[in-house]
N, C-alpha and C positions, 0 to 999 in steps of 0.2 A: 808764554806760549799762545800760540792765534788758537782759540775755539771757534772761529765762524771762519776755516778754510771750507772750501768748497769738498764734496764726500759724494762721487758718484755713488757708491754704494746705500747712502743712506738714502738720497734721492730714489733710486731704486728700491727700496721701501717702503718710501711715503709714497709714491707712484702708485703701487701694490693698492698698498692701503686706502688711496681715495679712490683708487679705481673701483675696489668693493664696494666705499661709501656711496659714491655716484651711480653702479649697477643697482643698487636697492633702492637711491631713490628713485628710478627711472622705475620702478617695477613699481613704486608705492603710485607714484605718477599716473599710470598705467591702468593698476585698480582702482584709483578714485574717477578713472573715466567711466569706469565701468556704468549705466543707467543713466547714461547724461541726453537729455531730451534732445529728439531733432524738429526740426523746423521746416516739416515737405511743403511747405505751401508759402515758404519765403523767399521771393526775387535775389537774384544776385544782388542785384544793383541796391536792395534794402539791406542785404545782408552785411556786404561789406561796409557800408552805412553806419550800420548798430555798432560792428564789430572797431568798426574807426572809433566811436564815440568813446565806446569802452573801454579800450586802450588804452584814450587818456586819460580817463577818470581813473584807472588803474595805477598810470606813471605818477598820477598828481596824489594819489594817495599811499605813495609808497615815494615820495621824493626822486620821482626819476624823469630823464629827461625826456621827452617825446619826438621825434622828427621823423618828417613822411614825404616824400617826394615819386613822381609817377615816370614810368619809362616805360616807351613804349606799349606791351600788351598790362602790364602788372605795375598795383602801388608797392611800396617799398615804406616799411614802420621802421624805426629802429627805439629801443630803450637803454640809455644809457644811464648809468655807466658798467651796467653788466656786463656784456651788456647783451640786449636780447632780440634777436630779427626775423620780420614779419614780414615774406614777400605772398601777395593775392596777386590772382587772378584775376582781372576786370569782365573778363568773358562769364565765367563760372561762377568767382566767386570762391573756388577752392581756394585752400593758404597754406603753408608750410609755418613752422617757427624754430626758430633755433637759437639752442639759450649753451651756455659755456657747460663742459661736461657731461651731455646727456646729448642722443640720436637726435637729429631732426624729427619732428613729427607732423604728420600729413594731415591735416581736416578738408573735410567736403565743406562744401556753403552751406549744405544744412547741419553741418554740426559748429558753426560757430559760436554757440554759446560752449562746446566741449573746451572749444580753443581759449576761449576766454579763462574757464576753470582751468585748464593747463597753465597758465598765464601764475594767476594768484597761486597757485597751487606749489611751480614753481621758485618762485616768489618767497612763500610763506617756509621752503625747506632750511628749518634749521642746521647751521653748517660747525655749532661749536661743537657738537661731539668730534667730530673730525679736527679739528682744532685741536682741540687736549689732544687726542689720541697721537696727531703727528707730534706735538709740542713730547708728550711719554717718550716717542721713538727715539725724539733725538736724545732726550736725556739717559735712557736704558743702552741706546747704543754707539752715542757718536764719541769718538778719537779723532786727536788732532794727530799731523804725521808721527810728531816722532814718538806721542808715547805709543802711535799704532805699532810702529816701529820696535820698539822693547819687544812690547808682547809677541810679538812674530818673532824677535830671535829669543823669549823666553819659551815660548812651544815649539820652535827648531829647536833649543839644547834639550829641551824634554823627550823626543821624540829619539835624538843621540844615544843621550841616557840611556833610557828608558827597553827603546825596540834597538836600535842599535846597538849596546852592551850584550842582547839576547840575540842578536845575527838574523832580527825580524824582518824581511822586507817589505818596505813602507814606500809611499807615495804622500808629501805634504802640499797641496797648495793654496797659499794664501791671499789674501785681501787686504783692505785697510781692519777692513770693520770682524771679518771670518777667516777662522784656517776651517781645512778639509782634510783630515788624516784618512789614508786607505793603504792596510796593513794587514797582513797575513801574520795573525795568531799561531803561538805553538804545535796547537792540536790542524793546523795548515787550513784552519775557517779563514776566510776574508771579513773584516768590520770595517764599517767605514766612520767617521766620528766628525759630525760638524758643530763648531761652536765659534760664538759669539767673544767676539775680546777682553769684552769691555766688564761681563759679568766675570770673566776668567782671572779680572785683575784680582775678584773679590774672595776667589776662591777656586786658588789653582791644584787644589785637593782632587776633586771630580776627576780631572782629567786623569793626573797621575794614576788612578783608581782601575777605569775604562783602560790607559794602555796595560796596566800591569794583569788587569782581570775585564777583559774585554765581552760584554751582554749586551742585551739587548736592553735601549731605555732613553729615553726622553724625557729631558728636561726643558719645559717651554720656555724660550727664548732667552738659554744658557745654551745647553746643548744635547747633542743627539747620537745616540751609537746602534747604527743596524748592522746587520748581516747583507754580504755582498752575494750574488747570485753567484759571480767567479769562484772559482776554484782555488785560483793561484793569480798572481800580478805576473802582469808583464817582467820577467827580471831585469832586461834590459830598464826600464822605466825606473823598478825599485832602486829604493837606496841601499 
């Protein structure tokens, strides 16, 4: 069986997940700008100077490449293989930089030493938590098609069973990675129940439990059973 098909849905989570990681570091980023000294009495023409010099003392002490070429109004930095880009202002002296994952950020000419500490700061963000964390993801949730496959038609016959033998009318829809049961209980409450496949292999106890005696309750990254706002399902929709 191929374990490295491709799994939108999993991408789709690891997306999630660095997105988070990337918004926090952009915020840690952020607050260490916080007190960073300005320079009112620094010339463009000096400023951009320094900040050229720095740069490369930056790329050369972090093994990275350096290249800078001029067009027109503004010089143009780049660091590779990040990789990370520096276009200034020749006039001003203001800069922009833009590094993979995180906003562009704007510096005046007197805050180039901010930009510089953006620089190393960037630089210096550790990215193995995020590492492990995606590397946990796929392990906790990834399936190849076809055992995805099993488990979807082992909670469609469950669902038969189960709410179908009782004349419940239900809504399933699935995934590779998630079904989404939404079903009208005896007592005529609506529950809705999302879970994860991969832990359902482990322990298809739970579920059966939820359809037969359906509450409220979350289980982190197994599964989940709420209360629907609705009243009743579409019948046309149910099964």
């Amino acid at each position: 069986m191929n374990d490295n098909e491709p799994c939108v849905e999993l991408n789709e989570i690891i997306y999630r997940i660095s997105g988070e990681f990337w918004k926090q570091a952009y915020q840690e980023l952020m607050r260490k700008q916080t007190g960073c000294e300005l320079f009112p009495d620094v010339s463009a023409s000096q400023a951009i100077s320094d900040f050229r010099k720095e740069v490369k003392k930056i790329a050369n002490e972090n093994g990275l490449k350096c290249s800078a070429f001029s067009h027109n109004e503004h010089f143009y930095i780049s660091l590779t293989p990040y990789p990370i880009y520096i276009g200034l202002e020749k006039d001003t002296g203001d800069f922009s930089i833009s590094a993979p994952h995180i906003s562009t950020k704007n510096f005046t000419c007197l805050q180039f030493k901010g930009g510089l500490k953006w620089i190393r700061d960037y630089l210096a963000i550790d990215v193995k938590p995020l590492s492990k964390k995606v590397e946990q993801v796929r392990q906790k949730f990834y399936l190849n098609t076809k055992s995805a496959q099993i488990v979807k038609t082992s909670i469609n016959s469950l669902c038969v069973s189960v709410l179908g033998k009782k004349e419940l009318p239900y809504k399933l829809n699935q995934n590779r990675l998630t079904s989404e049961i939404i079903f009208q209980a005896s007592d005529k409450k609506v529950y809705q129940i999302e879970l994860y496949h991969k832990p359902f292999i482990k322990d298809t106890l739970l579920l059966i439990d939820l359809l037969n005696n359906p509450r409220e309750l979350k289980v982190e990254d197994v599964i989940s059973c709420t209360r629907s706002e609705e009243e009743l399902l579409n019948t046309e929709e149910a099964v």
